[in-house]
KOLTOR-336158 format. One record per residue (C-alpha): residue number from 1; x, y, z. Coordinates in nm, 2 decimals, padded with zeros to 4 digits. Last residue first. Layout:
N
- nr, east, north, up
- NUM, X, Y, Z
...
This chain:
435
- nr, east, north, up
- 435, 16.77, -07.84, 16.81
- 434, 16.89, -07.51, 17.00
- 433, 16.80, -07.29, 16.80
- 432, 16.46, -07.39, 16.76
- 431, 16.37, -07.35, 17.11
- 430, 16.57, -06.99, 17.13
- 429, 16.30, -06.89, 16.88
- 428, 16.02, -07.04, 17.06
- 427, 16.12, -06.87, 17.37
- 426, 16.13, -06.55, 17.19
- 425, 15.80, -06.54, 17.03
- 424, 15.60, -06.67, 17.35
- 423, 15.83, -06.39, 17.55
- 422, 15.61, -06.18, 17.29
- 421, 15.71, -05.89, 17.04
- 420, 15.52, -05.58, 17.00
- 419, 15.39, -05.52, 16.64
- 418, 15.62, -05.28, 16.44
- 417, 15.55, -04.92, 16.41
- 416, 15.92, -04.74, 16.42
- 415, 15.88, -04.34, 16.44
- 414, 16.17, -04.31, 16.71
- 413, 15.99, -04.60, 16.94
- 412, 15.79, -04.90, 16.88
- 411, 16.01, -05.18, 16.72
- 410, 16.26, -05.06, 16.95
- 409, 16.05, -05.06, 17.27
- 408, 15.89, -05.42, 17.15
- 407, 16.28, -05.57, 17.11
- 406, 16.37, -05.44, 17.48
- 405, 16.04, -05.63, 17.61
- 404, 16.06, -05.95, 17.42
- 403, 16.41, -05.98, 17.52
- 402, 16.33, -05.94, 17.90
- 401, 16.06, -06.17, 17.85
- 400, 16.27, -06.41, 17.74
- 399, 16.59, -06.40, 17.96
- 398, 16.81, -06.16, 17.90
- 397, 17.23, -06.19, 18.00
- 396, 17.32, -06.58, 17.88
- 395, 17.15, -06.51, 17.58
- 394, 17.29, -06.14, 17.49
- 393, 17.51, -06.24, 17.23
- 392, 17.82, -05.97, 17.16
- 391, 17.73, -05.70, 16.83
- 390, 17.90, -05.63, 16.56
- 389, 18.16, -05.40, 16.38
- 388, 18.40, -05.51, 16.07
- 387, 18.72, -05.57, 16.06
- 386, 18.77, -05.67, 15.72
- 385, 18.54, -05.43, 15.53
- 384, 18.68, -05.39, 15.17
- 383, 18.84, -05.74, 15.16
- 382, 18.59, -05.90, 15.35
- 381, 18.46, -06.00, 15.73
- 380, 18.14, -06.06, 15.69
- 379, 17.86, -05.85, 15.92
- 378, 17.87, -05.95, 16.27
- 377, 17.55, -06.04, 16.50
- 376, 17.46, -06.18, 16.85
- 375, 17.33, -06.49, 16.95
- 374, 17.02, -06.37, 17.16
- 373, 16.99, -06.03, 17.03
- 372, 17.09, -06.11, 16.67
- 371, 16.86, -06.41, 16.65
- 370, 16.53, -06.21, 16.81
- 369, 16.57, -05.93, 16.59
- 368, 16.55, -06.24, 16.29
- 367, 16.27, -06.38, 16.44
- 366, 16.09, -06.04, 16.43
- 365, 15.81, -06.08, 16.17
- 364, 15.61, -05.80, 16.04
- 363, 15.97, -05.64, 15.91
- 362, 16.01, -05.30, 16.16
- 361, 16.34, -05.37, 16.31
- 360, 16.52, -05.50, 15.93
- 359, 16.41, -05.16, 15.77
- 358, 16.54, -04.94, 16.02
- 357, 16.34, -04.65, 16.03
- 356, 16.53, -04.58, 16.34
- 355, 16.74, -04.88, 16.45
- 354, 17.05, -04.71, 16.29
- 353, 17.32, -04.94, 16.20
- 352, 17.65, -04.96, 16.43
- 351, 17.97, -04.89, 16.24
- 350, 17.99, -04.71, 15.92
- 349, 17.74, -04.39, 16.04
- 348, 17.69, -04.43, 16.42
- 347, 17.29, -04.55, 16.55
- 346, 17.02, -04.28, 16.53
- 345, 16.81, -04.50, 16.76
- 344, 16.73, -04.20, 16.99
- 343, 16.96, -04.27, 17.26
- 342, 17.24, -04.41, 17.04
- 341, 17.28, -04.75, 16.86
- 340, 17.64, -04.80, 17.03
- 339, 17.57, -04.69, 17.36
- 338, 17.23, -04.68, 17.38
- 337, 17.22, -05.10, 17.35
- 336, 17.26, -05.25, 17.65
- 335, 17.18, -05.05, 17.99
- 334, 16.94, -04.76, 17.80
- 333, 16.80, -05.04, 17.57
- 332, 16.70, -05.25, 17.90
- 331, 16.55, -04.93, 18.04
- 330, 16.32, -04.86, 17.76
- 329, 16.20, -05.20, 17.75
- 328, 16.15, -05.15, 18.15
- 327, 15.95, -04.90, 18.07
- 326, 15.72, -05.05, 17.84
- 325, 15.59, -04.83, 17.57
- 324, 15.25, -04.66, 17.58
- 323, 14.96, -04.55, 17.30
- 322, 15.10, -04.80, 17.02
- 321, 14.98, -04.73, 16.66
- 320, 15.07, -05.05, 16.42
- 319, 15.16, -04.99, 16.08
- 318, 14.97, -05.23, 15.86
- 317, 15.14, -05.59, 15.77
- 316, 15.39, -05.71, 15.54
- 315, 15.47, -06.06, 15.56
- 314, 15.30, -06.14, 15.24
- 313, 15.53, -05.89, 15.08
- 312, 15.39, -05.60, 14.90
- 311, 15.50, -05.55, 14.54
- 310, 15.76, -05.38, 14.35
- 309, 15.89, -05.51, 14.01
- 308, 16.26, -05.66, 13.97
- 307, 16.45, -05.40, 13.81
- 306, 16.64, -05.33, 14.08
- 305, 16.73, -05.70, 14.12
- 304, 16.87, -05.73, 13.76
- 303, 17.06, -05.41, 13.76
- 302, 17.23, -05.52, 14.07
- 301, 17.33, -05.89, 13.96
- 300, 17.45, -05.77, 13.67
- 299, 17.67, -05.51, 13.87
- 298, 17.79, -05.81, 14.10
- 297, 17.86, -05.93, 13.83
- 296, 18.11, -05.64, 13.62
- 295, 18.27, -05.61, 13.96
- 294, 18.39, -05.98, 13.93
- 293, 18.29, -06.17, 14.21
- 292, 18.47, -06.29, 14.50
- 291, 18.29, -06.10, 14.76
- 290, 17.97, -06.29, 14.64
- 289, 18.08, -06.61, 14.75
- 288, 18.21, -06.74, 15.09
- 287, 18.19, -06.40, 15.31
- 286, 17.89, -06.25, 15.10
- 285, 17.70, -06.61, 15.12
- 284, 17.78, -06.61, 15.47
- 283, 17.67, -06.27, 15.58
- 282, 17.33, -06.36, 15.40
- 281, 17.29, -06.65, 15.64
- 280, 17.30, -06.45, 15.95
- 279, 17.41, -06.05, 15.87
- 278, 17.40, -05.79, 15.61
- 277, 17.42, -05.42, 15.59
- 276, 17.22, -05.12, 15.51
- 275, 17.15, -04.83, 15.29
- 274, 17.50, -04.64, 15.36
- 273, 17.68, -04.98, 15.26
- 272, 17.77, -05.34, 15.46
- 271, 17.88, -05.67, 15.35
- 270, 18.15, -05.57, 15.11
- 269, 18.12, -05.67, 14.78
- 268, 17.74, -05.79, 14.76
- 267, 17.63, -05.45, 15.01
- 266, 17.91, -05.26, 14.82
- 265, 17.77, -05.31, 14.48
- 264, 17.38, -05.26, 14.58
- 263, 17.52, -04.94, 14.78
- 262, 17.69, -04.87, 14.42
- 261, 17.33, -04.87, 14.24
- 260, 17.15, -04.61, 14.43
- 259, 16.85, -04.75, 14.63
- 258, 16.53, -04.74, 14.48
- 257, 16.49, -05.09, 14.38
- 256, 16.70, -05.25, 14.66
- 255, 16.43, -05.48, 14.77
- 254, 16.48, -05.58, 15.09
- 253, 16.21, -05.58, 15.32
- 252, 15.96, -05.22, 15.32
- 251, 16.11, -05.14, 14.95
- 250, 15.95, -05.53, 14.88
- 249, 16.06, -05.69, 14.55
- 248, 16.37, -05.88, 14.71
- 247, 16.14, -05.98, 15.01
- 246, 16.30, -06.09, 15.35
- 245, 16.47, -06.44, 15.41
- 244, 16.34, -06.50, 15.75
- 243, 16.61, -06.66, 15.98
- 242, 16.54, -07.00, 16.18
- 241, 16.80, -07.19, 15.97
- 240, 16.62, -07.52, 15.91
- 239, 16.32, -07.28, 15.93
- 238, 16.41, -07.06, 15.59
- 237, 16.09, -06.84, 15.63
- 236, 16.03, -06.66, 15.29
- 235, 16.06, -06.37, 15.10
- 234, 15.89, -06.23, 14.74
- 233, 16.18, -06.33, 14.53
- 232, 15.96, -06.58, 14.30
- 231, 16.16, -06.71, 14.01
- 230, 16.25, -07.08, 14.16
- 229, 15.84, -07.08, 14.22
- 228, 15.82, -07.29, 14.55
- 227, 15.74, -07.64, 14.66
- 226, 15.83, -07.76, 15.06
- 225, 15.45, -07.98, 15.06
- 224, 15.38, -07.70, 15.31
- 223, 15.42, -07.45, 15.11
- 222, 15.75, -07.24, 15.01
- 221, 15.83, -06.85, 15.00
- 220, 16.13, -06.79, 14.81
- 219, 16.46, -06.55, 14.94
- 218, 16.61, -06.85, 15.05
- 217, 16.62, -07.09, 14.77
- 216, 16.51, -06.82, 14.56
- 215, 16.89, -06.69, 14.56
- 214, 16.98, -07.00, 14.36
- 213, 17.32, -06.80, 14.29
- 212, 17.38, -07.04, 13.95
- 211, 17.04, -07.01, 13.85
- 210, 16.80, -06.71, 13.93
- 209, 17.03, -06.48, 14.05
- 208, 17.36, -06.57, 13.83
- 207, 17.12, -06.57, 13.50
- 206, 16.93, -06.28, 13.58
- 205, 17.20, -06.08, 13.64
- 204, 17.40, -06.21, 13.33
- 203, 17.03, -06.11, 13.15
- 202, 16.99, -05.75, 13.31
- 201, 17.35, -05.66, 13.23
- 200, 17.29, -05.81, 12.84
- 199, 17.00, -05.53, 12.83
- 198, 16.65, -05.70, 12.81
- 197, 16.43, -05.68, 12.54
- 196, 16.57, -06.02, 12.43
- 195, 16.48, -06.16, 12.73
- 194, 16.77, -06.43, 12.79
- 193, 16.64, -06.79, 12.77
- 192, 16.80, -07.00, 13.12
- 191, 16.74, -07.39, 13.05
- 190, 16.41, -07.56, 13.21
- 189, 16.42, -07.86, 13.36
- 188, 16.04, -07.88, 13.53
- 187, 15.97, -07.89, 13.90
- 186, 15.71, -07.86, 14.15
- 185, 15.43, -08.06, 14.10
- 184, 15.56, -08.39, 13.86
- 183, 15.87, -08.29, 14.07
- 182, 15.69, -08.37, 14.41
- 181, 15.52, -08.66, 14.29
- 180, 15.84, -08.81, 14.20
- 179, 15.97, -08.73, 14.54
- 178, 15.70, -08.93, 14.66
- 177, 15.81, -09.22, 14.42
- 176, 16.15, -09.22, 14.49
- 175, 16.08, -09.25, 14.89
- 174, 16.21, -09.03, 15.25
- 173, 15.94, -08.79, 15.20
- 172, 15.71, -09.11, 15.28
- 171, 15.85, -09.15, 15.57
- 170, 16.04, -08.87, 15.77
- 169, 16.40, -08.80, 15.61
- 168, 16.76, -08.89, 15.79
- 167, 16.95, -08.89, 15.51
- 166, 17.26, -09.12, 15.48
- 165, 17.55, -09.00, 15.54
- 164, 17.82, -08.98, 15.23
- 163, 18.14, -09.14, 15.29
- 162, 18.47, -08.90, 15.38
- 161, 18.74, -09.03, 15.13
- 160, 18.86, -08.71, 15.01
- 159, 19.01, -08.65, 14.65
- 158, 19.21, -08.37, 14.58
- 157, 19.03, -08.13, 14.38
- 156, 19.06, -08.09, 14.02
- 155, 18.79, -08.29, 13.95
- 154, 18.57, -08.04, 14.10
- 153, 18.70, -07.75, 13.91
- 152, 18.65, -07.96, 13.57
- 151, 18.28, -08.02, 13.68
- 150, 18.21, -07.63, 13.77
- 149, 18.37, -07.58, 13.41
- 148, 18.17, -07.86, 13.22
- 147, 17.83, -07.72, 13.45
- 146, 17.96, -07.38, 13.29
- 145, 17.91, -07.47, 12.95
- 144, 17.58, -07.71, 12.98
- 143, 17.43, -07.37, 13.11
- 142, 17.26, -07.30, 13.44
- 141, 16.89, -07.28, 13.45
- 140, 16.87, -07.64, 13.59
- 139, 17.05, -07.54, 13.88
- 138, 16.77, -07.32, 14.05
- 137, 16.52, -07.63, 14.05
- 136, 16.84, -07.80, 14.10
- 135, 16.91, -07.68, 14.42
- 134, 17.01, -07.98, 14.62
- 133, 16.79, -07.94, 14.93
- 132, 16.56, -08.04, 14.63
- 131, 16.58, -08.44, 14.68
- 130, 16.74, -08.60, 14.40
- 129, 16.62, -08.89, 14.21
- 128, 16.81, -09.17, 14.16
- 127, 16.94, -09.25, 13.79
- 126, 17.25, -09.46, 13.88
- 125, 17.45, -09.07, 13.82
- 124, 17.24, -08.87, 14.01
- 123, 16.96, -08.69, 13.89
- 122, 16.81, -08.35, 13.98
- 121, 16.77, -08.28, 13.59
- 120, 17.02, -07.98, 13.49
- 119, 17.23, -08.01, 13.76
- 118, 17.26, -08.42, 13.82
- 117, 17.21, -08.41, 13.43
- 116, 17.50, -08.21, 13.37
- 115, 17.70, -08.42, 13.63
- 114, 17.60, -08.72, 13.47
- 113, 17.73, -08.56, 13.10
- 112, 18.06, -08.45, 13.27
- 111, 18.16, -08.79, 13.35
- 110, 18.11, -08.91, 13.70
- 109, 18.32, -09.24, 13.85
- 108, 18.55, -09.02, 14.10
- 107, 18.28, -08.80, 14.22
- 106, 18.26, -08.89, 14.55
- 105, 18.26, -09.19, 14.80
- 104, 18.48, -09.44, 14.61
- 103, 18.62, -09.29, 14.35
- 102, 18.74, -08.98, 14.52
- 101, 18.68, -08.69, 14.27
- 100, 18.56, -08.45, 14.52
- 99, 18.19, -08.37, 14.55
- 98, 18.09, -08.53, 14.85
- 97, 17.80, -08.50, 14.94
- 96, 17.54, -08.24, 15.17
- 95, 17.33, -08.42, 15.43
- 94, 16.96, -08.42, 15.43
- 93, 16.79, -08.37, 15.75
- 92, 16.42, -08.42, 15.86
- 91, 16.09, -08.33, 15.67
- 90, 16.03, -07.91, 15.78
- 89, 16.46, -07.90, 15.64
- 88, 16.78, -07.96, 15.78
- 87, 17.09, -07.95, 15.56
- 86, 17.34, -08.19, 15.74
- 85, 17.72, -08.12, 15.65
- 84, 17.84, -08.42, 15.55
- 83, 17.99, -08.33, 15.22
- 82, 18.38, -08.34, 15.10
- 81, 18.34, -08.02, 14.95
- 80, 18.63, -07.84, 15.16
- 79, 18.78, -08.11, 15.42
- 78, 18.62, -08.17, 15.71
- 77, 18.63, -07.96, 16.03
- 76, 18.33, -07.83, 16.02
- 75, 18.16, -07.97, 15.72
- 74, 18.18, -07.88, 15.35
- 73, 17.92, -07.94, 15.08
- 72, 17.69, -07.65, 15.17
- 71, 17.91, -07.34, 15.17
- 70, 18.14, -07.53, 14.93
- 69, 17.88, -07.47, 14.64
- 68, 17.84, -07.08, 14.69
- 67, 17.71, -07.11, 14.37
- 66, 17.88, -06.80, 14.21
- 65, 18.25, -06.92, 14.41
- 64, 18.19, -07.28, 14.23
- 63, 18.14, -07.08, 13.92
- 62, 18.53, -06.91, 13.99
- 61, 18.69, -07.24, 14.08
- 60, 18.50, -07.37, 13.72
- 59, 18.64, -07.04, 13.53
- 58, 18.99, -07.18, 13.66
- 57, 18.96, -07.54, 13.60
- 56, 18.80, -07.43, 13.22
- 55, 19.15, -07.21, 13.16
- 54, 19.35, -07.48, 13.35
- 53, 19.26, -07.75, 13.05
- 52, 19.27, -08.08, 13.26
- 51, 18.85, -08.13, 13.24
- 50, 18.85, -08.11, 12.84
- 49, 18.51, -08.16, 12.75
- 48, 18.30, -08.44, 12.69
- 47, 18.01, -08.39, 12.44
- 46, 17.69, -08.61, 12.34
- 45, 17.67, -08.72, 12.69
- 44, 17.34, -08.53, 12.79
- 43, 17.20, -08.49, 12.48
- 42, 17.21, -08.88, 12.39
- 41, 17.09, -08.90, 12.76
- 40, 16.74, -08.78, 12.64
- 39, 16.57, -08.81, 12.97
- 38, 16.52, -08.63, 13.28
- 37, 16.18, -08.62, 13.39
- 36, 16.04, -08.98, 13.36
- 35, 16.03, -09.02, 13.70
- 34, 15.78, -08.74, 13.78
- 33, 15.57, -08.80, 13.54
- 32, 15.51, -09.14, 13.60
- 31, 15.49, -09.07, 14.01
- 30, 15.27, -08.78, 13.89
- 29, 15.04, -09.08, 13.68
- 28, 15.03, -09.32, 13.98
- 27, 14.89, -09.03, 14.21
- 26, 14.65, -08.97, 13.99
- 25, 14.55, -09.33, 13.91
- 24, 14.56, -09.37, 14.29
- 23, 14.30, -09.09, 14.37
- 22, 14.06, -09.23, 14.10
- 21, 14.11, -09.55, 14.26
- 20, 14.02, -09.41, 14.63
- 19, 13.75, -09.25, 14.51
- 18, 13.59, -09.51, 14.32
- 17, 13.65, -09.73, 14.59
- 16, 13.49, -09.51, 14.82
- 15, 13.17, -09.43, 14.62
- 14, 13.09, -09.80, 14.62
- 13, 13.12, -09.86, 14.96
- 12, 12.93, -09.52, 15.03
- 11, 12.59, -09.67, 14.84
- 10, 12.34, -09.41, 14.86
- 9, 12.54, -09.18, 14.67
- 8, 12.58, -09.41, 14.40
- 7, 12.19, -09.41, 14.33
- 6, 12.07, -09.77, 14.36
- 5, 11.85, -09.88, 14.10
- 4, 11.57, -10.14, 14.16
- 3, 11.65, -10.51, 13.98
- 2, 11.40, -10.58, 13.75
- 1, 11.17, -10.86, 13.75
């Protein structure tokens, strides 16, 4: 007698298992992928430079400037690129090492060749993988020449014994094999190629955005598993920072397309030009790095990102058409901000930026209005701008919804036709700040 045939879908127990194993073989095989990334150590230590020749030390010092590398790996008050200073992310904090050659807690035991593949790969030296906070999806463009110069730089430093923290990551983001699965999706080491098509000031620009100056770390939008494209330039949300990196291919953001090419130059030199200025996490990376450059660069660096093609950001939204303003938004501005920024917006040439037409007022998301106002603003102070304007904090003078009220008048007066801004949008912000 024959046994009747049960359809699988009728038996759910069945149909689970199945499930579940096809679901671990997949996992399985990105964990294997994953972890296998970063091989062929015969490449990695088949040459050893010379880390005491002061021509390599020097170049490295000036590398380490490109990468802005002390920017993450020094803490207040600790020595430079001893570490500790805690990079927060959407999965908990990751806190920055120590990269000086103490033998102990830094660098002391590394050869060039694990430092390449540290860059190059995301691996430390024992062969742990590294969580992305560390830019290596940027990093890996970065040339076995210059990771020997950055390396010599570093070795040059006097050692520090400040011990690495541990990370403070949710489970699973805190495992090897879930970051395994996250570079089997994310990440691939991939050395720089110059476009032959290119000019050589396109390809230097291209290589110091893309690599060394891991721009797409801010400028990069990222989903919810953190992954990114380390080319895209099309703006982001950086929340450990509560800033919004705006577009590099957007005219309405910060694309610099149409722009001439020496406001590009004094922007990355100075801080400020006739086509804008910087401030929050962009002032820093003038201040610590870009200032530094060599004018030949920083006009790579120009070429390359006005070539870069125009498109709409996703944070770009239609115009909106108000039919009123609030008047007390209009008599906040009057009391704090007409005397500098002027009654119409029209704002003083080299000192206080228009907030007419102002590119930076009208982006669709105002958290970074919302930092200036409460915590004020100052462009970097450099060589060709050292004393340069800002503007004091107002949190301690307007409380949310007077914030959300000034901040709507601006976005909708003198032509400007941003959305309004909500108490809801400020209280959140000066939530987030305070963590």
């Amino acid at each position: 007698m024959k046994t009747p045939h049960t359809p699988l879908r009728k038996r759910p127990g069945l149909r689970l298992f199945l499930l579940s194993l096809t679901a671990l073989v997949l996992v399985s095989a990105l964990v294997w992928t994953g972890w296998r990334q970063g091989g062929g150590d015969e490449v990695i230590y088949a040459t050893q430079p010379d880390l005491s020749h002061p021509a390599l030390i020097e170049r490295g010092a000036y590398l380490a400037r490109a990468g802005n590398c002390m920017g993450c790996h020094s803490d207040k008050g600790g020595a430079p690129f001893a570490g500790g200073r805690a990079i927060h992310t959407p999965f908990g904090a990751v806190y920055a090492s120590n990269l000086t050659p103490d033998p102990t807690h830094g660098l002391g035991g590394w050869s060039a060749g694990d430092f390449w593949r540290a860059m190059h790969h995301g691996r430390s030296k024992d062969g742990r993988l590294l969580y992305p906070a560390f830019p290596y999806p940027n990093y890996t463009q970065v040339s076995r020449e210059d990771t020997d110069a950055l390396f010599a730089f570093l070795q040059s430093l006097p050692p520090a014994s400040q011990a690495k923290r541990s990370h403070e990551l949710r489970w699973p983001f805190s495992t090897q094999p879930a970051l395994a699965v996250w570079r089997a999706l994310y990440f691939s080491p991939t050395p720089f190629v110059p476009e032959p098509a290119q000019s050589a000031d396109w390809n230097r620009g291209a290589y110091l955005v893309q690599g060394l100056g891991h721009c797409a770390a801010c400028h990069a939008s990222r989903n919810a598993m953190g992954g990114s494209n380390p080319l895209d330039l099309a703006g982001g949300l950086i929340p450990m920072q509560n800033w919004y990196a705006p577009s590099l291919n957007s005219p309405a953001e910060a694309g610099v397309s149409r722009w001439p090419q020496d406001h590009v130059l004094a922007l990355l030199k100075t801080g400020t030009s006739p086509s804008g200025s910087v401030q929050g996490p962009m002032a820093e990376v003038v201040l610590h790095s870009t200032q530094h450059l060599l004018d030949s660069d920083l006009r790579a660096m120009a070429v390359f990102l006005q070539a870069l093609p125009e498109r709409a950001s996703d944070m770009e939204r239609a115009p909106v058409t108000r039919t009123q303003l609030s008047q007390s938004g209009g008599q906040l501005y009057d009391k704090h901000c007409a005397q500098c920024h002027g009654e119409s917006g029209q704002g003083v040439a080299g000192a206080y930026p228009a907030l007419a037409g102002n590119r930076a007022v009208n982006l669709a998301s105002p958290v970074n209005l919302v930092q200036v106002v409460l915590h004020g603003g100052y462009p970097p102070a450099t060589a060709g701008n050292p004393r340069p304007y800002g503007m004091p904090p107002y949190v301690m003078d307007l409380n949310d919804k007077d914030t959300a009220s000034v901040l709507s008048y601006i976005r909708g007066s003198w032509g400007n036709q941003a959305a309004e801004v909500t108490a809801v949008d400020v209280n959140q912000a000066r939530q987030r700040s305070s963590r």
